[in-house]
Backbone as numpy.savetxt, mean C-alpha at the origin, in Angstrom:
# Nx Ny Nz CAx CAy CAz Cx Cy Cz
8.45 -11.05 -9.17 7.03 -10.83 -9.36 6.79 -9.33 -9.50
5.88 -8.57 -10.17 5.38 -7.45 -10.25 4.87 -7.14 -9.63
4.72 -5.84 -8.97 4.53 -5.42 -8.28 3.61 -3.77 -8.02
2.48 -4.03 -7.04 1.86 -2.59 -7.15 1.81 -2.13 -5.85
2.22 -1.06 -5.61 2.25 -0.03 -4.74 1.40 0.80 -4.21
0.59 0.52 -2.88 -1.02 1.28 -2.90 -0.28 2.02 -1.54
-0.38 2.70 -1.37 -0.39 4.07 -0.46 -1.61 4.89 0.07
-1.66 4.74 1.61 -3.21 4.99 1.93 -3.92 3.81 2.12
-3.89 3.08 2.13 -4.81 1.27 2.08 -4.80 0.63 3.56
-4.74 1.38 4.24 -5.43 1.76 5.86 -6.53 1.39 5.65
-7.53 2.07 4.93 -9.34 1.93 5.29 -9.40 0.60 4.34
-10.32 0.11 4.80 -11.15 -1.61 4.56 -12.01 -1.39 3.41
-11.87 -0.23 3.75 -13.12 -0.01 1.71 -12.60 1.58 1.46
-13.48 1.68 0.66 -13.22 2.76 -0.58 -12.44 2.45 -1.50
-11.77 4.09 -1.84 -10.67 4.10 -2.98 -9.35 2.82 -2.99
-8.81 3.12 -1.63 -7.77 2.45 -1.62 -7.70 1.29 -1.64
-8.88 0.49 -1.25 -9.30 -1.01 -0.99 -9.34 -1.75 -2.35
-10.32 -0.66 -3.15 -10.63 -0.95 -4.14 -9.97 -1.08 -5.47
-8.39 -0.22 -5.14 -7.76 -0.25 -6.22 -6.46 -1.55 -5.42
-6.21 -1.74 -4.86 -5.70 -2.41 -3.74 -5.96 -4.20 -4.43
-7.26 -4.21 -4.05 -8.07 -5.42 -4.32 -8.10 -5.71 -6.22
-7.80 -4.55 -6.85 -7.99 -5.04 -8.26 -6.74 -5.10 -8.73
-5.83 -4.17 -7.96 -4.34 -4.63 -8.33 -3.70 -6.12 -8.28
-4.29 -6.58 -7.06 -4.44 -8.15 -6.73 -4.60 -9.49 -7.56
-5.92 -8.86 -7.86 -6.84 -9.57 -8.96 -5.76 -9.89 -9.81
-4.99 -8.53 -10.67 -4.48 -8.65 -11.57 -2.89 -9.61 -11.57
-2.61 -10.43 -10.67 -1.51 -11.02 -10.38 -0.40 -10.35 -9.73
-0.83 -8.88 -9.34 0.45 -8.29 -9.09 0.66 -8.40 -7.23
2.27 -8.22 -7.21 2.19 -8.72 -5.17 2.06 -6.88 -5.04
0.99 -7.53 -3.69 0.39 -5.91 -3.26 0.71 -5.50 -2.05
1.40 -4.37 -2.43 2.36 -3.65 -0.86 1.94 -2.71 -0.77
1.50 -2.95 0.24 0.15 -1.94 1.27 0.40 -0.94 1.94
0.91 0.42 1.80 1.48 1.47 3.07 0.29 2.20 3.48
0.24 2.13 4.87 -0.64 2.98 5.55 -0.25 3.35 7.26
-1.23 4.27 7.64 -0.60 4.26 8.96 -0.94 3.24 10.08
-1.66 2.74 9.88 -2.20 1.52 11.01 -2.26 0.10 10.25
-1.28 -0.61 11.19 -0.37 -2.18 10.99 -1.82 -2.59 11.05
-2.82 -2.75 12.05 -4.17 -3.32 12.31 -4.95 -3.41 10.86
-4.62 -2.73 10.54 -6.22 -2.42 9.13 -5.05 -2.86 8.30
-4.07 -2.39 7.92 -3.15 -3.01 6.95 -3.05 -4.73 6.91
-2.86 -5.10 8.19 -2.98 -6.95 8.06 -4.23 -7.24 7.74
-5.62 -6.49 8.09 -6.87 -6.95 7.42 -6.94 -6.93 6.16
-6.52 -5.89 5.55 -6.19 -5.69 4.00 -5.83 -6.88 3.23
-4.59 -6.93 3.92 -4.05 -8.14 3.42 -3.60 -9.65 3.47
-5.25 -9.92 4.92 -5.66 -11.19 5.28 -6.85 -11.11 3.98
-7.61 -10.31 3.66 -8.85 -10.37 2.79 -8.13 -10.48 1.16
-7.03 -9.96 0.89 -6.37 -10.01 -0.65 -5.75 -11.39 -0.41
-5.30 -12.26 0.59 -4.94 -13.71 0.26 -6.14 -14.58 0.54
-7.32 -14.41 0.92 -8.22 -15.01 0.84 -8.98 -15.28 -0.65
-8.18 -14.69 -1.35 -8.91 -14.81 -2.80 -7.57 -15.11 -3.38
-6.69 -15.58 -2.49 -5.59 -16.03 -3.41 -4.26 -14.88 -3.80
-4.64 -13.72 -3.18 -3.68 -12.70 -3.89 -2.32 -12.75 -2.69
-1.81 -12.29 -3.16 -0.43 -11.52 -2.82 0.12 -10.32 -2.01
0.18 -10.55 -1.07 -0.02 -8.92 0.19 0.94 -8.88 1.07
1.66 -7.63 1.35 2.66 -7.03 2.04 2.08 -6.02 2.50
3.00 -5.79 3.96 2.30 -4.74 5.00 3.37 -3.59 5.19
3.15 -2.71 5.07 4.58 -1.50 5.04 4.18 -0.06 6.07
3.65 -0.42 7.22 3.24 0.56 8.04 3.86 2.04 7.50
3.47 2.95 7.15 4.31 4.11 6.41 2.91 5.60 6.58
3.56 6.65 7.31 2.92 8.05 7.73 3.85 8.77 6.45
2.39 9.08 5.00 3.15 9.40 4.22 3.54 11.23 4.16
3.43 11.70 5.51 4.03 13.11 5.59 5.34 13.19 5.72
6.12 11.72 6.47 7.51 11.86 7.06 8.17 10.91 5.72
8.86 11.98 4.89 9.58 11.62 3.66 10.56 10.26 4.35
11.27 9.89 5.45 12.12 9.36 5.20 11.23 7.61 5.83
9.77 7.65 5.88 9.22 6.74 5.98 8.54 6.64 4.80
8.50 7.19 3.66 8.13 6.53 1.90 9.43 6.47 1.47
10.54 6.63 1.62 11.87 6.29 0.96 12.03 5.27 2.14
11.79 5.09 3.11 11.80 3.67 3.82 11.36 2.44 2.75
9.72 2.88 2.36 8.74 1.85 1.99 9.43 1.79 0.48
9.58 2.37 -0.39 10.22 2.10 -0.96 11.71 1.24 -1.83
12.62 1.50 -0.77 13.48 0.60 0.01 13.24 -0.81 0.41
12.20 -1.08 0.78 11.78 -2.06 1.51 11.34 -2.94 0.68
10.47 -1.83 -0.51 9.95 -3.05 -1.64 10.62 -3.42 -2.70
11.23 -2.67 -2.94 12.15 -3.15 -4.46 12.61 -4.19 -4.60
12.73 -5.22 -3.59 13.16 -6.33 -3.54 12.34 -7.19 -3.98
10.85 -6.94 -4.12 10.07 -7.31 -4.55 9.60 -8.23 -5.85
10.24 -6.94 -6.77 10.01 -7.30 -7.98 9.47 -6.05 -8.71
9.36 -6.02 -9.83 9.41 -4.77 -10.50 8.27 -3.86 -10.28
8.30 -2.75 -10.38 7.15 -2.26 -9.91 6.12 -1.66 -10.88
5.18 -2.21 -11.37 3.91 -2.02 -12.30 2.94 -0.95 -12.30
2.87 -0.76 -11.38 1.95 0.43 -10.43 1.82 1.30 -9.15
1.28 2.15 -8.68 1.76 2.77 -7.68 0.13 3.68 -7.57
-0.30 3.48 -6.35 -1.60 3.89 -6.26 -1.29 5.02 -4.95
-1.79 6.13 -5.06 -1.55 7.04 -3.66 -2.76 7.59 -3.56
-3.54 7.64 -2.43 -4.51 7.71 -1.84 -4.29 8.28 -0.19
-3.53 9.15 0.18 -3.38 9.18 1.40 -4.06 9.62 2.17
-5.35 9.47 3.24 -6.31 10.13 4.04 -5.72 10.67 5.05
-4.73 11.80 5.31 -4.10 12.17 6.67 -5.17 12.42 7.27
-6.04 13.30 6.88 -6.86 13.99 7.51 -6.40 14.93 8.33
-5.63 15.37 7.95 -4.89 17.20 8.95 -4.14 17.66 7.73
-4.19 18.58 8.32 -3.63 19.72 7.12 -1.73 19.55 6.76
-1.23 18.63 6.37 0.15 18.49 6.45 0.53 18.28 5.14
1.60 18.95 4.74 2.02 18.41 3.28 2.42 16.97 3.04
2.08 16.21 1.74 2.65 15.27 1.25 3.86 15.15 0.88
5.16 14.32 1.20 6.46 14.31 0.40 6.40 14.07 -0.71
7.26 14.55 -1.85 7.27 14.45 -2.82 8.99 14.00 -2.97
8.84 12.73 -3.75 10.35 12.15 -3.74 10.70 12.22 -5.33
């Protein structure tokens, strides 16, 4: 199955929800990295309620060897279509770049 990659999809709305939720729409399985497992299973109790496709990938995207985790983790997936990054640290920390 194809596959989209949302990064940041912690919060229940906004950006990340929203691209999250239309990636869904679009048939693709949606693997969710954020820092809190809690809001991540809401995410993706509300994307199978409409029928979609949802994976939970708890992932703090400052610590590089936890997005080459999530990464890792999904490829098994199925190919990957998209890749959405949205990350709200909210502190001043650099992003990895892989």
């Amino acid at each position: 199955m194809d596959t989209a990659r949302v990064v940041g999809a912690g919060a229940l709305d906004g950006i990340s929800a929203a691209v999250a939720t239309r990636f869904a729409a679009a048939g693709l399985h949606l693997a969710q990295a954020g820092r809190t497992l809690e809001r991540l299973e809401q995410g993706a109790l509300e994307i199978r309620a409409v029928d979609g496709i949802a994976s939970v990938h708890p992932t703090d995207v400052p610590k590089q060897e936890q997005v080459i985790a999530l990464f890792d983790a999904t490829q098994s997936i199925g190919e990957q279509r998209a890749v959405g990054l949205n990350p709200g640290a909210n502190m001043a920390r650099k992003v990895c770049i892989l």
